[in-house]
C-alpha positions in Angstrom: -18.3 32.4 15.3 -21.6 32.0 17.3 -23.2 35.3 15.2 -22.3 33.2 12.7 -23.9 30.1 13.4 -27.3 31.6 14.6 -27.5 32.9 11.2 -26.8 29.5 10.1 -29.5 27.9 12.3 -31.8 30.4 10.9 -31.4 29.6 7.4 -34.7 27.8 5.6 -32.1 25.2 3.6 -32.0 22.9 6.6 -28.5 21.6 5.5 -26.5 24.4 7.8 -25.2 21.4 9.8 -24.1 19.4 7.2 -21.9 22.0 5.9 -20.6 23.3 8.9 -19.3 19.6 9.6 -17.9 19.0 6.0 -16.0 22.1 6.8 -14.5 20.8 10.4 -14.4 17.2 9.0 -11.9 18.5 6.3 -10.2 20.4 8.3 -9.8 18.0 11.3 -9.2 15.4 9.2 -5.9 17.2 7.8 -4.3 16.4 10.9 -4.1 12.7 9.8 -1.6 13.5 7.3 1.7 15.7 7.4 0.7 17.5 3.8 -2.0 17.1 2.1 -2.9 18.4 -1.8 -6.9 18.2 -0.9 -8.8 16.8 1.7 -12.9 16.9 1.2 -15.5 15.1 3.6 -18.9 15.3 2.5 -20.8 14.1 5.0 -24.8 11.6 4.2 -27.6 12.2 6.7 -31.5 12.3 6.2 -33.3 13.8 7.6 -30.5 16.7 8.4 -32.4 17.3 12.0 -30.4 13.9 13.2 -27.3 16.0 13.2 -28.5 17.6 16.7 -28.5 14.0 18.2 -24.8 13.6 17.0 -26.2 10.7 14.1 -25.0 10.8 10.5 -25.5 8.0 8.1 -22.2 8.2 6.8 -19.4 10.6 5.8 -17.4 10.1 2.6 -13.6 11.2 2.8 -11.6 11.8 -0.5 -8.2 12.9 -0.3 -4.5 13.7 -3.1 -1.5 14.2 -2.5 -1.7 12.8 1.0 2.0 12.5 3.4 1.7 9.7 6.5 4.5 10.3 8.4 6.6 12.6 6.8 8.0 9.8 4.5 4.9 7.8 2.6 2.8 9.6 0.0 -0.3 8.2 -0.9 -0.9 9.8 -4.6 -5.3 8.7 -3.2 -7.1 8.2 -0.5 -10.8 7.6 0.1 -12.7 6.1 2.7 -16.8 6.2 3.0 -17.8 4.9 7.0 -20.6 3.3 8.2 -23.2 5.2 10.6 -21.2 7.2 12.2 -22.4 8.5 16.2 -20.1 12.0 17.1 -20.6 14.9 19.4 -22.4 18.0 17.9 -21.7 19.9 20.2 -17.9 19.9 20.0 -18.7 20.4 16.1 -20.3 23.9 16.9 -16.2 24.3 18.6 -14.4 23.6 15.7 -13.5 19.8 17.0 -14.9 16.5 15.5 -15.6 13.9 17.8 -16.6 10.2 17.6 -18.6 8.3 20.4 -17.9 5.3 19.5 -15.2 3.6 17.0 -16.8 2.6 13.2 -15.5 1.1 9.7 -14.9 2.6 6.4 -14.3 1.1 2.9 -11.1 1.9 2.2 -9.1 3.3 -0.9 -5.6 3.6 -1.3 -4.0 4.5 -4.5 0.2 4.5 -4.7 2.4 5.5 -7.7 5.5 3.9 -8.4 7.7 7.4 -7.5 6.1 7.4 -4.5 6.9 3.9 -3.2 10.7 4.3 -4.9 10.4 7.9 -2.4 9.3 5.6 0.4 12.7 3.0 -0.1 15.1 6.5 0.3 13.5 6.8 4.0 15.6 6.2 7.0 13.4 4.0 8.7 13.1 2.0 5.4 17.3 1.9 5.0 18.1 0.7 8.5 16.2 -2.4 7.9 18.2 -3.2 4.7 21.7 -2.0 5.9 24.2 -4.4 7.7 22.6 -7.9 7.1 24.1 -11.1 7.8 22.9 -13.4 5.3 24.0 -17.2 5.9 23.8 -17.7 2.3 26.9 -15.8 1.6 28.7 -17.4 4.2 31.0 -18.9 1.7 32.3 -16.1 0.2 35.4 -14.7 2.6 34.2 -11.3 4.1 30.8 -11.4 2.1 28.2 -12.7 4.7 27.3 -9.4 5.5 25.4 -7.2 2.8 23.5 -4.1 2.8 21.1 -3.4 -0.2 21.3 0.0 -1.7 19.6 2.3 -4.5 16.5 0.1 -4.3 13.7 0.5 -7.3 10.3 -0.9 -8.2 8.8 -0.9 -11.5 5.2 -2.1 -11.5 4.4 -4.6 -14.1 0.3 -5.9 -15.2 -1.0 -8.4 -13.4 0.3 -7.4 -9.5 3.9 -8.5 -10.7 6.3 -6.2 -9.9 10.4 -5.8 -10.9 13.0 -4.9 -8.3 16.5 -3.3 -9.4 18.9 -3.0 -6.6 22.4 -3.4 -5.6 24.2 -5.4 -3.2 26.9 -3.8 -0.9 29.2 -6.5 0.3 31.3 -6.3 3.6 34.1 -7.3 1.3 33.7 -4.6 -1.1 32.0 -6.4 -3.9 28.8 -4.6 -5.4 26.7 -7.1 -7.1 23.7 -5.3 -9.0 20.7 -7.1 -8.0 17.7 -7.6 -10.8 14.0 -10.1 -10.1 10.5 -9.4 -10.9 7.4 -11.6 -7.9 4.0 -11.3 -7.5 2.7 -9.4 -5.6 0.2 -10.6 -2.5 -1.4 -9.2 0.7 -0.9 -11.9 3.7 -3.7 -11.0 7.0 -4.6 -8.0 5.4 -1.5 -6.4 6.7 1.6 -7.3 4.9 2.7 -7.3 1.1 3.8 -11.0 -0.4 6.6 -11.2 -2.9 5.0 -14.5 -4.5 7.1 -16.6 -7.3 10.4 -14.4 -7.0 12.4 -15.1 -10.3 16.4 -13.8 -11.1 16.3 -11.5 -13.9 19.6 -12.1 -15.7 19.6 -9.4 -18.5 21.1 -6.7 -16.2 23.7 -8.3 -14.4 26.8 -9.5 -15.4 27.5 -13.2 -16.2 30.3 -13.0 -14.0 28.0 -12.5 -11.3 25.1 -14.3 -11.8 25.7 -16.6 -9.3 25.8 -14.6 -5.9 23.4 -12.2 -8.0 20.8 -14.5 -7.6 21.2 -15.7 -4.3 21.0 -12.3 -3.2 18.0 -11.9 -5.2 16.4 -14.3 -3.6 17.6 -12.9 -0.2 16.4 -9.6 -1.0 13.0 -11.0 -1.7 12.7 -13.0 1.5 13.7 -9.6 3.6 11.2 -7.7 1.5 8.6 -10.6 2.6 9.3 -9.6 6.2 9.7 -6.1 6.1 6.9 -4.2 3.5 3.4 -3.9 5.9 0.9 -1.6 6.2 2.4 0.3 9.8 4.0 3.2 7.1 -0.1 3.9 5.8 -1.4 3.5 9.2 -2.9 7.1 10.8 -3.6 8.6 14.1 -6.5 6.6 15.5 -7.0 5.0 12.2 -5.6 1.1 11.3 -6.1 -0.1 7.9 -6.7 -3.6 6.9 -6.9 -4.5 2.8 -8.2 -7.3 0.8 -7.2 -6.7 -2.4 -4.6 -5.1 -5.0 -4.3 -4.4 -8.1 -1.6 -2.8 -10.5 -3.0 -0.6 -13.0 -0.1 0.9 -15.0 2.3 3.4 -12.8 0.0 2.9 -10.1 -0.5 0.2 -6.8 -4.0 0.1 -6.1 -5.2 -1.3 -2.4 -8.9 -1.8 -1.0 -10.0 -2.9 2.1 -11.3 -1.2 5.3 -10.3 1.2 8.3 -11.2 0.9 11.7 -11.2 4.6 12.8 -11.2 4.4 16.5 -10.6 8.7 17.0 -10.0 11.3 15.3 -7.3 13.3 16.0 -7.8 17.2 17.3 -4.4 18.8 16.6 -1.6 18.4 14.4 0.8 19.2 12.2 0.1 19.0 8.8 0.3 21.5 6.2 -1.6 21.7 2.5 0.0 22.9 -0.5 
């Protein structure tokens, strides 16, 4: 490795530093995620000499195909930082360290598959299994309800629709059909704004307890659907904005990347 980097050093180009830290930024920067399609870094710094002192004005990070968590697939992911201060000479060891914590401008980019995938998870079922819902409380046997085979359909203008059924403790299954806006509340936490009872899929029979569990299932969602799932190892995100833009959920905001991590598991396809 050192043969290597003398010759590296000795090169005329002057830009030996920057691509030997795209090349351990990408790879380091793996370990955020458990697979990963592609992960780049390309890493901003004139004059290229200010690498030695550890100073870089900024490194850009584009990612596809990303898994957080094992569970949560982000189809995108880009983030560009601020200045950014790290430790050269654990680069020249195949580690990327930070001195201090910075920002990035955050991208995150999630296709409706994916966030259906993200509902089949077992940390995402627990929450909706086994709830005792006051509002059914009149209906013998039926206060508690756990809400199954959950799907989102993303509709223009951030609205989205929900399909799901209702498991009663009575034995009743009630299909479950509304469409809300969709909001971010303290930069954390997804909204379901303006929830409305679809009643083209369900029967008439049910329309009744239909909705109210409609409107149930959009108050749990209210409580439930943050940003903890997209959060990474030493990295916390914190959005402004989204935006549906066909099949896809599109978020912006920051990170504050406090570390970086220097092992992991992650894989790439």
């Amino acid at each position: 490795m050192f043969n290597s980097l003398t010759s590296l050093t000795n090169s005329t180009d002057g830009d030996w530093g920057e691509r030997l830290l795209n090349t351990v930024a990408s790879k380091t920067i793996r370990y955020l995620f458990t697979q990963s399609e592609l992960v780049e870094v390309f890493v901003q710094c004139h004059p290229s000499s200010k690498l030695l002192q550890g100073s870089i004005d900024s490194f850009k990070m584009n990612g596809r195909g990303l898994v957080i968590h094992g569970d949560f697939r982000a189809e995108e992911l880009s983030f560009q930082t601020d200045a950014v201060v790290i430790d050269f000479s654990n680069v020249l060891r195949g580690k990327l360290t930070l001195k201090q914590p910075t920002q990035a401008i955050a991208k995150v980019t999630l296709s409706e598959a994916s966030i259906n995938q993200a509902f089949k998870a077992e940390l995402v079922k627990k929450r909706l299994q086994n709830l005792l819902l006051p509002a059914l409380s009149d209906i013998p046997g039926g206060e508690v309800v756990s809400f199954e085979a959950i799907q989102f359909h993303l509709l223009p203008n951030n609205r989205v629709q929900i399909l799901a059924q209702a498991n009663l403790s009575n034995g009743e299954i009630v299909p479950i059909s509304l469409s809300a806006t969709i909001t971010i509340e303290r930069r954390r936490r997804l909204n379901f704004c303006d929830p409305k009872f679809e009643a083209a899929t369900v029967p008439e029979s049910q329309w009744k307890i239909s909705q109210t569990l409609s409107a149930s299932l959009a108050e749990i969602l209210d409580q439930m659907v943050d940003l903890e799932s997209f959060d990474l190892d030493g990295m916390t995100m914190r959005l402004n904005r989204l935006e549906t833009q066909g099949k896809q959920l599109i978020f912006t905001g920051y990170a504050q990347i406090e570390r970086i991590p220097t092992s992991g598991t992650a894989t790439q396809n």
